[in-house]
C-alpha positions in Angstrom: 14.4 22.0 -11.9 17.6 22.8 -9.9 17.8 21.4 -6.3 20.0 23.4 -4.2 18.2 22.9 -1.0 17.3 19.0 0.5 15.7 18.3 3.7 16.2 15.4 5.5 13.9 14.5 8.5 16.0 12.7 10.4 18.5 14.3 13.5 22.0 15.6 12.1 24.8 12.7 12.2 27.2 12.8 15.0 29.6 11.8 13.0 30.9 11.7 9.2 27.6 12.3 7.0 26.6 10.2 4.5 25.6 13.0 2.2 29.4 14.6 2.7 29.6 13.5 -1.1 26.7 14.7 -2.7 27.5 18.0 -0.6 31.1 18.7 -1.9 30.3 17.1 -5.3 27.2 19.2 -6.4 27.3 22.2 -3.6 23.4 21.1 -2.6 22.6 22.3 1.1 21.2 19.6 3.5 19.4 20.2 6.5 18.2 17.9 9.0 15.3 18.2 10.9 13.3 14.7 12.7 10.0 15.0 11.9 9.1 12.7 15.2 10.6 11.1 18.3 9.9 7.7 19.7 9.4 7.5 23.3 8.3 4.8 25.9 4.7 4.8 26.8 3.3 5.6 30.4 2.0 3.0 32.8 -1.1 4.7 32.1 -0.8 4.0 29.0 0.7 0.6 29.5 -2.6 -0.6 31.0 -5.0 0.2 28.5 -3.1 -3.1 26.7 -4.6 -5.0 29.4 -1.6 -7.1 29.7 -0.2 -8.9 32.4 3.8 -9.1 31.8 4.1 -12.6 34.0 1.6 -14.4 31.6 4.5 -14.9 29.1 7.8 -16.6 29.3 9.6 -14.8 26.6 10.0 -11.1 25.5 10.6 -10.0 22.3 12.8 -6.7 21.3 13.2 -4.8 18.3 15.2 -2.3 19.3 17.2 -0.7 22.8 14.4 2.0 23.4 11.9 -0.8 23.6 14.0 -2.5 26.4 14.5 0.8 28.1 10.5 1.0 27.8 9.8 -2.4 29.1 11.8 -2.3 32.1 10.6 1.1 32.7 6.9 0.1 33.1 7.9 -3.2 34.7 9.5 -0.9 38.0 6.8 1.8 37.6 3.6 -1.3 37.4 6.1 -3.2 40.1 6.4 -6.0 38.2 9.8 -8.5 39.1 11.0 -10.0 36.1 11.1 -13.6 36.8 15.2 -15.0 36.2 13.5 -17.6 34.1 12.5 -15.2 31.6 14.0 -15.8 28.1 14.4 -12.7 25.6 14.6 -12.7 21.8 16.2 -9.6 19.8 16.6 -8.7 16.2 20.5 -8.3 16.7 23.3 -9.0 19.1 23.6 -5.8 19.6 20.3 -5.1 20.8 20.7 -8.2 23.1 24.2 -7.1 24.4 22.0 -4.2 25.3 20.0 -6.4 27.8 23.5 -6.1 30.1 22.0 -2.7 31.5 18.9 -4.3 33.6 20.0 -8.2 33.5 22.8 -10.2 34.2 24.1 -11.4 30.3 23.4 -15.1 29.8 23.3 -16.8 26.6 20.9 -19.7 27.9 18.5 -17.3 27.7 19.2 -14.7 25.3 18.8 -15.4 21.9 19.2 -12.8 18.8 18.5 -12.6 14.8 21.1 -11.4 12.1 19.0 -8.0 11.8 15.7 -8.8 10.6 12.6 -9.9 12.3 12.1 -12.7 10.1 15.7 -14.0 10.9 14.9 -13.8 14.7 11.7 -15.5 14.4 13.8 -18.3 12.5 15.9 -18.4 15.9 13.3 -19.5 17.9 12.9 -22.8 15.8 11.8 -25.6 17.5 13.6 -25.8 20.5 11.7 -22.8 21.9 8.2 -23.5 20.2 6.5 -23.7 23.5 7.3 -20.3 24.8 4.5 -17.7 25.1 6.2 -14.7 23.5 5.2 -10.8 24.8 6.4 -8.5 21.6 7.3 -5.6 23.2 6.3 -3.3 20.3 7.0 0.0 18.7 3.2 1.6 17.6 4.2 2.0 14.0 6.0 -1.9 13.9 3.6 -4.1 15.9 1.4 -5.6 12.9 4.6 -6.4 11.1 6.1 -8.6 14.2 2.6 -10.2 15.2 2.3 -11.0 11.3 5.4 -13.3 11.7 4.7 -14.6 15.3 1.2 -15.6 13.4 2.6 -17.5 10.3 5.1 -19.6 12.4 2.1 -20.5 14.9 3.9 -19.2 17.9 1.7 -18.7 20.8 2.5 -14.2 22.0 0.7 -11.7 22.6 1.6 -7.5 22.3 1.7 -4.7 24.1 3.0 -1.1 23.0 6.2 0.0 24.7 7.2 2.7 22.3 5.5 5.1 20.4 6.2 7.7 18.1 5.2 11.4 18.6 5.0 13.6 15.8 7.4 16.4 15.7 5.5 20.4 15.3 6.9 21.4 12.1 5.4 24.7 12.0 8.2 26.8 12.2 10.0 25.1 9.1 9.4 26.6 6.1 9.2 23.7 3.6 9.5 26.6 0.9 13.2 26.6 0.9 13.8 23.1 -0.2 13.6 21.7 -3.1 13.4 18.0 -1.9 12.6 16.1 1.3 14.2 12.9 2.2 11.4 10.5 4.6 12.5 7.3 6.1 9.6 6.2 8.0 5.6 6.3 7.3 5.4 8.2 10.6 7.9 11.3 8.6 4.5 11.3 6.3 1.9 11.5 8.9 3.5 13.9 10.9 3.9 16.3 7.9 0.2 16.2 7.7 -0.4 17.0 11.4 1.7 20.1 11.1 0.0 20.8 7.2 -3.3 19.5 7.0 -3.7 20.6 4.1 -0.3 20.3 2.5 -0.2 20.0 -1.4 2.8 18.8 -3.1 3.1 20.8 -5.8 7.1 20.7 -7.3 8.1 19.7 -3.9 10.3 16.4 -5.0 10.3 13.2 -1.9 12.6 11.2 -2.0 12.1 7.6 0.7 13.3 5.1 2.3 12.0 1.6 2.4 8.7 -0.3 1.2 6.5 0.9 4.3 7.4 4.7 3.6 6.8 4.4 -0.1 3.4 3.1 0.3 2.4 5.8 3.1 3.6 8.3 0.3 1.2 6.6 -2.1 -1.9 6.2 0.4 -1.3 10.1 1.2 -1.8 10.6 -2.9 2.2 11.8 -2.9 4.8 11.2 -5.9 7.8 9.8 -4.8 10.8 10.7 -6.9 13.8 8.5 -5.9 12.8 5.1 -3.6 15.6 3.0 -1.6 17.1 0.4 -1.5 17.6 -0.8 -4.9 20.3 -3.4 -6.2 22.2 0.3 -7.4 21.6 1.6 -4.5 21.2 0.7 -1.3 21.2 3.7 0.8 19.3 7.2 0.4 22.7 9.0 -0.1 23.5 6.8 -3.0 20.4 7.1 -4.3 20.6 11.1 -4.3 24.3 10.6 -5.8 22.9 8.6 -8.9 19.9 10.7 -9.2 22.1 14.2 -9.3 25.0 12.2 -11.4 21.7 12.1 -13.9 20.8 15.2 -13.8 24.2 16.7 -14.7 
């Protein structure tokens, strides 16, 4: 099968591509088109969690639109964030992002190398008697409480961010040869556009363990999966795969 087309749902890079390679290399066409956006919930919608923000003494961030979100709903429900208020991120540089609504203190910002796990790790001992509000993304929010639950910290959750699917019905999924998915949401919102999509020789190609297994429970084949040890990235697995192929 020759692959001359490749679909990527994500937005087009700002800057240098990663796929520049595979592009001048093997004279494939890429496209990019997000198959969903993430945006910060309503106070409406904030409600329905039934959460009361000055319960906890600790907030927990993922990623800068879940800040955004947070202090969003905490002007719009008229909630004044206490100064005492202590605030764990995956990375510094989702905590340097903190500088837009707070003065930056590193008594009371704390941040992981990255990962959830490492954050979670962070908190240690020394800040064991916090009650942590994880300020979640829909599609992420059983993965962070899983954590929370196996270190026996005392949180709760609350939805901040969710992801809205993307209408992909004036794409015409005909062209391509291959699409590229990098989150389980890419796979459900393919579905609400084509209910009653069928593979067929349509090749996927995905990123991480979360989108391979939303591939498998939507009974699709998954031809190239990333990370590996060779390679790390989705644009080095496509370079290995087409480096086989020729």
């Amino acid at each position: 099968m020759t692959i001359e087309n490749i679909l990527i749902s994500q937005p087009a890079p700002t800057n240098a591509s990663p796929y520049t390679e595979l592009i001048s290399k093997y004279g494939v066409h890429v496209d990019f088109h997000p198959f969903f956006r993430v945006e910060g919930v309503t106070a409406r919608e904030f409600r329905a969690n039934k959460i009361n923000i000055l319960d906890y003494t600790a907030v927990v961030f993922t990623s800068k639109i879940a800040i955004d979100a947070f202090f969003k709903i905490c002007e719009e429900t008229r909630v004044t964030v206490p100064e005492t208020m202590k605030y764990f991120c995956q990375s510094e540089l989702i905590a340097q992002y903190l500088q837009t609504y707070i003065v930056y203190r590193k008594r009371k910002i704390f941040f992981g190398n990255g990962t959830i796990a490492s954050m979670v790790d962070n908190i240690g001992a020394k800040h064991r008697g916090e009650n942590f509000l994880i300020a979640c993304t829909d599609g992420l929010r059983l993965d962070v409480k899983k954590l929370f639950t196996k270190a026996k910290l005392k949180h709760g959750s609350a939805v901040f961010v969710k992801t809205v699917s993307s209408d992909l019905s004036s794409l015409n999924l005909d062209k391509y040869q291959m699409v590229v998915f990098y989150s389980p949401s890419d796979v459900k919102s393919l579905f609400e556009s084509y209910p009653d999509f069928k593979q067929g020789s349509l090749l996927f190609a995905t990123y991480g363990s979360t989108t391979a297994k939303a591939m498998k429970d939507a009974k699709l084949k998954t031809e190239i999966e990333a990370p590996t040890p060779e390679a790390p990235s989705i644009a080095k697995a496509l370079l290995n795969y087409f480096e086989k192929l020729h």
